[in-house]
Each structure stands twice: as structure tokens, then as C-alpha cells.
N, C-alpha and C positions, 0 to 999 in steps of 0.2 A: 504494500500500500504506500501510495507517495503521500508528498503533504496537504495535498487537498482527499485525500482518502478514497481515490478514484482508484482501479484495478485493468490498468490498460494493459497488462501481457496476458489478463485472463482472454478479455475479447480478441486480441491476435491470434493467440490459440485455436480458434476456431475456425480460421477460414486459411485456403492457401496460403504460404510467406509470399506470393507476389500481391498481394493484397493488403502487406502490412502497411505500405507508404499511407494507403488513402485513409486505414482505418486510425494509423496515428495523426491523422491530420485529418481529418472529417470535412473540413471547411473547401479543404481544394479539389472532394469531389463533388459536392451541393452546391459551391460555387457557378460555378456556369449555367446551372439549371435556373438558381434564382437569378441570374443575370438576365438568361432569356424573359424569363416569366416576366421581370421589371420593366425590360424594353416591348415585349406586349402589350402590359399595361398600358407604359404610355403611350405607345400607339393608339391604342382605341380610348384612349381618351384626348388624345391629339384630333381623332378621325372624327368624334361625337358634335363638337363643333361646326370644324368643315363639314359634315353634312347638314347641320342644320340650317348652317349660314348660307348652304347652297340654295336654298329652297328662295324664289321657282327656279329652277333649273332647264325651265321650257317654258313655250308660253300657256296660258291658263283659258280654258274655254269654259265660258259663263254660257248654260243652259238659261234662253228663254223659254217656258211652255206654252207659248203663246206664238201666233203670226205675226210677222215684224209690222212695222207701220203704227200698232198704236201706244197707248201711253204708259204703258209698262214696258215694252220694250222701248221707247225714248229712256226710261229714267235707266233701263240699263247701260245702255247704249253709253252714255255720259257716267256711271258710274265704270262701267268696264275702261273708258279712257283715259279718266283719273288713276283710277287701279296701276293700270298698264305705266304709270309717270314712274308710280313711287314704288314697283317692283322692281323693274330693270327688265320687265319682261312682258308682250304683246297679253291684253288680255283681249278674247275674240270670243264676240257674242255667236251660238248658233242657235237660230229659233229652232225648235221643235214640238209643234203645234200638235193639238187634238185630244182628244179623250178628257176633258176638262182638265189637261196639263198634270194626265197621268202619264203620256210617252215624254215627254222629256224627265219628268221627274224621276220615271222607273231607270232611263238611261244616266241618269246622275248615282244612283243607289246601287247601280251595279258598276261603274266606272272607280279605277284603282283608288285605292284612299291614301292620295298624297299628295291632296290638295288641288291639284293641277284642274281636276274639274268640279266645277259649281252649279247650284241653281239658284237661278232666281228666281224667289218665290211669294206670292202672294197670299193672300188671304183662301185664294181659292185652293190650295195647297190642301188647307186644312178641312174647307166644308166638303169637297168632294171625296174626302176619306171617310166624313161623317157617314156619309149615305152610300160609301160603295163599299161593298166589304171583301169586292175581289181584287181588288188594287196588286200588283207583283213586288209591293212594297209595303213595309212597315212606316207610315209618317213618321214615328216616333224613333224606334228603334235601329232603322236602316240610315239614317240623318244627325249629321252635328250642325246644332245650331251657330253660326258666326255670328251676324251682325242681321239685326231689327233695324234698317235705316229711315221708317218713317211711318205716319199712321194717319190716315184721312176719311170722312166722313162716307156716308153715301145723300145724294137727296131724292129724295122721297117725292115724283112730278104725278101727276094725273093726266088724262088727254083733256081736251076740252070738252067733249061731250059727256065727262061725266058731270061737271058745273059745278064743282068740286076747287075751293079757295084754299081749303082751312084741314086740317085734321078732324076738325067736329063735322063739317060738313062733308067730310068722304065715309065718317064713320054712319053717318045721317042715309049718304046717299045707298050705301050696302047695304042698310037695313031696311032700305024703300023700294028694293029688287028684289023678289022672291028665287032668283039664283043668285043673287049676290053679285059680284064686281071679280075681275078677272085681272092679273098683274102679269108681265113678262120677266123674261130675265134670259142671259147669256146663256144657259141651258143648263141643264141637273146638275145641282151639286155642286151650282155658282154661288156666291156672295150674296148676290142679287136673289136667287131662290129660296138661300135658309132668311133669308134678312124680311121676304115677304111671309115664310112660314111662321114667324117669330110675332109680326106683326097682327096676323090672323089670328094664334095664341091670345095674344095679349090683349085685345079688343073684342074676339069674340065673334069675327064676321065667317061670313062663306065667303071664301075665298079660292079662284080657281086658278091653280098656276099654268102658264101657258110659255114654255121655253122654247128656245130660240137656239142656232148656229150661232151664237154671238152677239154682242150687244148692239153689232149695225145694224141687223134686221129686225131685233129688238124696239132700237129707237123709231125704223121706218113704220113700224106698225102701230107704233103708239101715236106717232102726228098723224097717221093716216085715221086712229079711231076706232081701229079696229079690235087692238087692247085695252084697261084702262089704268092700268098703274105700273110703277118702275122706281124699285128700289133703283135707281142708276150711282155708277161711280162719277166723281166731278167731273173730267175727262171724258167719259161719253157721251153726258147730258147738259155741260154748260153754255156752249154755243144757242143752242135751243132755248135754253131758261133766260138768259139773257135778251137774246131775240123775242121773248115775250110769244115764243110758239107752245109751250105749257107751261101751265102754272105748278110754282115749287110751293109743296104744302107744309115742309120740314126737313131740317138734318137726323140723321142716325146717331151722331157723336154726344157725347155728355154734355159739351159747348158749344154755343153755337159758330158757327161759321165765319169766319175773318172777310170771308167773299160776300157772303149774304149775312150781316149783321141784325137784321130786322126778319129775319125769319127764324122762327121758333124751333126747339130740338122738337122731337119728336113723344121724348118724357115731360118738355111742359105744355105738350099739345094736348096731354092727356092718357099717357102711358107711363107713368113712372117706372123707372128704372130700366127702361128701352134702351141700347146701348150697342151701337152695331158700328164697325166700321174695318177700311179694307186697309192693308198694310204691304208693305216689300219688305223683304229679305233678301240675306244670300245663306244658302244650306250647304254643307261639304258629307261626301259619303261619312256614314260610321264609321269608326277606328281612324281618323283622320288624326294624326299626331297632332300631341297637345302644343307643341313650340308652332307647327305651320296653322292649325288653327289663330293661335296669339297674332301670330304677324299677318293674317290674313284679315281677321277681325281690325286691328290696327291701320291696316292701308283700306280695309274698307269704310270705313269711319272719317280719314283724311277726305278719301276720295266722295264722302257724303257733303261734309265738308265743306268743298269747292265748289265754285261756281262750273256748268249752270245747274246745279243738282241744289243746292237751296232756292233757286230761283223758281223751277222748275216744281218742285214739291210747293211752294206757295202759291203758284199759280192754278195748280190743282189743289189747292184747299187743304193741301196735308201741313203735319207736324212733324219736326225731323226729331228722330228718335238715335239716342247711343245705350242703347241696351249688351249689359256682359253676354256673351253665350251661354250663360246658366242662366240668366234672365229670361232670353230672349225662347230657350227652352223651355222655362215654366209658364211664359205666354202660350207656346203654341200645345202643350196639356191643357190651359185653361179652355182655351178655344176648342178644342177635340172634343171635349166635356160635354161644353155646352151646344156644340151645335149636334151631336150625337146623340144630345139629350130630345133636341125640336125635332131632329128627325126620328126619335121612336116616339113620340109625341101627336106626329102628323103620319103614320104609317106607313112613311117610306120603305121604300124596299130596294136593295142594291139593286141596280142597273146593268 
């Protein structure tokens, strides 16, 4: 035994004498092993970085579910070119229209999750999950919420023939039809559809929903008289309401209207607690890494930001919105809730 009371000729003993050098010296044969191990280390921690920091590393293709030309793809259109400053990399809008903007959302929920593709998404995102239950997509569970970049009313017009100013007097005039009054909308499972079913609810009337390809033939049929009501979004129906071709009977929103300051919500026309209105986002597949979510969320908020995207959202009567991704996730549960609730309510049935 030496003077630290260690027994090192016991353990030489044991194994061949050309073995003795490494077992007297331990260190110079674990040596090089922990060398390597150390210079891995820092490696992938070197590489954790530059990968994050790459990110976009291509450019980013922002799903619209909608046909180009109207005003949700406009606020894209301008958010994607902001976008596209403060990445360093093209972001490129591509419409992909139909099914109440279940094919492009289904192609966003299956596309790689690394950010690179987006949707833009609406309000309609969420009511047409209410009422379809064969969607190729989970709303909730297939989607990471980024950024809620704004939130605006709907208003609420009548045709002329119904003669119809007021909320009391549309309520007056359905109850003076023994089939009651009939409303449009952009077609099942629109904004415009749960917005009328909610209304029906809550007043009490017979009410017949009659949908539409969209909110242009929508409008065409209601100047013409041939429908008589339209939850409408700003953008579809303000040319019209301005021109004095229908009369606006109320906003959907809790507030009223910065556009129309003299016309009444829709809860002080005699619906309390009526509360409807239409919103943009942008969605990233599930499992979207948390660092490209942050920066994604970040440049989408600049890019809300800038002009013309606040211009543009006030002139549609919205409100810009900077909601966290958890936020902006616990928005779109509430909304699943509730219009899931008006559609087993009103007996819908998937489509």
C-alpha cells in the first residue's frame, strides 16, 4: 500500500504487462475519448445557433384561402411584402381558393413545419370547422398560432324592400311575414352564416339562410331584392352603404364603428351581449419550432406595423391587434366554442 493507501500492483496483476503503461496512468487512455466527446459538444452547440439564425433559409409562401383580388388577400399581399423586408427573404403569396378555405388551409397543415409555409387566416378558418366535421385537418391541433394582426366588425344592411331602418324595425318586419325574412352570406360555414344564425338565436325570428359562391353574388342579390339581409364584412358592403344603395341597420363589434359613428352596435339595438366580428391571422403547421415561431411572430407584427397595412385595416373599419401566440391560440378555442355551440343550436349538419 502506498501513501495514499491505493493498491496499484494489485490491479496490474490482472490484465496482460503490455497493459501496464495505460492502467498506471488511467488518464492517457480516457484522455482522447473525452477530448473527442468535448469537441462534439461544442460542435452542436456551435451548430444550434447557426441553425436557428438561418431560419428563413428560402423564401416563405403565405397561403391565401381565398381568390386573389379581394380584401383579405390585399391585407396579405402588403403584409407578405413587409414580411419579405425584415427576413432577408421573398415572402410569396399563393391563393388557394375553395371549400370555405379548407384546401389551402388543409395544404398549410400538411406542409413541413419549418416555418417556410403559412396561412392566412380569417375568421372563416374557425366557423367553417364549427359546422364541418370532415375537415383533413384538426383547426386546433394540426396549427401554431403566430400572430392575430387585427379584428373588425361586420355590418349588418337590409335591401330596400324590406323598409327596414332600425334593428326594431327588421325585428318588427320578420315578425309581420308568416315565413319570416331570409339573409345571405358567402356560403356555409362563412362569418356571414354563423353571424346570421346567432342573430336568429338571439331575437327569436324565422330566419332563412340562403348562401352564396361568395360575397359578390351575395351583394348582387341583395341590391337586386331578391334576399333580405347580410351580415356583410366592411370591404364587401361599404361602397354600397355609402352610396346610400342599402340601408346599415348596425355593427357586430362591442363598439361602435370609427366609419359609421352614428350607427348603433347591434347589442344597443336590442341584443345585448351580440358580439361578432371577422379577424386575420397568420397560422404555421404544428410542431413549428419555438425560436422560428418567435421570429416569425416578430416580423409579422413589424410588418403589421407599417404602412399600408394600418392604413388599410382602418379603412376597413378594423382594429390592429398584437396578440402572443398563446393569446392568439386561446382566441381561436374561444371562437371554436362558440360558434360550435350556434351550430348545434341551429341543426346544422356537416357539409
Amino acid at each position: 500500500m502506498n501513501a495514499s493507501g491505493e493498491h496499484p500492483r494489485h490491479a496490474v496483476a490482472l490484465v496482460p504487462p503490455h497493459h501496464n503503461t495505460y492502467l498506471e496512468t488511467p488518464m492517457h487512455f480516457f484522455a482522447p475519448r473525452k477530448a473527442l466527446a468535448a469537441l462534439m459538444a461544442a460542435g452542436l452547440a456551435a451548430l444550434a445557433p447557426a441553425a436557428e439564425a438561418a431560419f428563413p433559409s428560402r423564401p416563405i409562401t403565405l397561403v391565401v384561402p381565398f381568390a386573389p383580388g379581394g380584401g383579405t388577400d390585399s391585407i396579405a399581399r402588403d403584409i407578405a411584402k413587409n414580411m419579405g423586408e425584415r427576413l432577408g427573404q421573398p415572402v410569396v403569396v399563393d391563393n388557394r381558393g375553395g371549400a370555405g378555405g379548407a384546401i389551402g388551409a388543409a395544404a398549410v397543415a400538411k406542409a413541413p413545419a419549418d416555418g417556410h409555409t403559412l396561412l392566412f387566416a380569417t375568421s372563416t378558418f374557425i366557423t367553417n370547422a364549427a359546422v364541418e366535421s370532415r375537415l383533413p385537418y384538426d383547426p386546433l391541433k394540426d396549427f401554431a398560432p403566430v400572430a392575430m394582426i387585427g379584428r373588425g366588425p361586420l355590418l349588418l344592411v337590409a335591401s330596400r324592400e324590406v323598409g327596414a331602418t332600425s334593428v326594431p324595425q327588421l325585428v318588427a318586419a320578420a315578425r309581420a311575414r308568416p315565413q319570416g325574412l331570409n339573409y345571405c352570406s358567402a356560403g356555409n360555414g362563412s362569418i356571414n352564416h354563423l353571424a346570421g344564425e346567432m342573430f336568429r338565436q338571439r331575437a327569436g325570428l324565422e330566419l332563412t339562410h340562403v348562401p352564396f359562391k361568395g360575397s359578390g353574388p351575395a351583394t348582387v342579390e341583395l341590391l337586386a331584392g331578391r334576399v333580405d339581409l347580410f351580415f356583410a364584412t366592411v370591404p364587401t358592403i361599404l361602397s354600397q352603404v355609402r352610396e346610400g344603395r342599402v340601408p346599415l341597420l348596425a355593427v357586430t363589434s362591442a363598439r361602435r364603428s370609427p366609419l359609421f359613428p352614428d350607427t348603433p352596435t347591434v347589442a344597443e339595438a336590442g341584443l345585448p351581449g351580440f358580439e361578432v366580428g371577422t379577424w386575420w391571422g397568420v397560422l404555421a403547421p404544428s410542431r413549428t419550432p419555438a425560436p422560428v415561431i418567435d421570429a416569425l411572430h416578430r416580423a409579422i407584427n413589424e410588418a403589421a406595423a407599417a404602412e399600408p397595412v394600418p392604413g388599410r385595416l382602418e379603412h376597413e373599419g378594423a382594429s390592429a391587434l398584437r396578440l402572443t401566440p398563446a393569446a392568439f391560440g386561446e382566441e381561436l378555442r374561444k371562437e371554436l366554442a362558440l360558434w360550435r355551440g350556434i351550430a348545434a343550436r341551429s341543426g346544422l349538419r356537416p357539409q
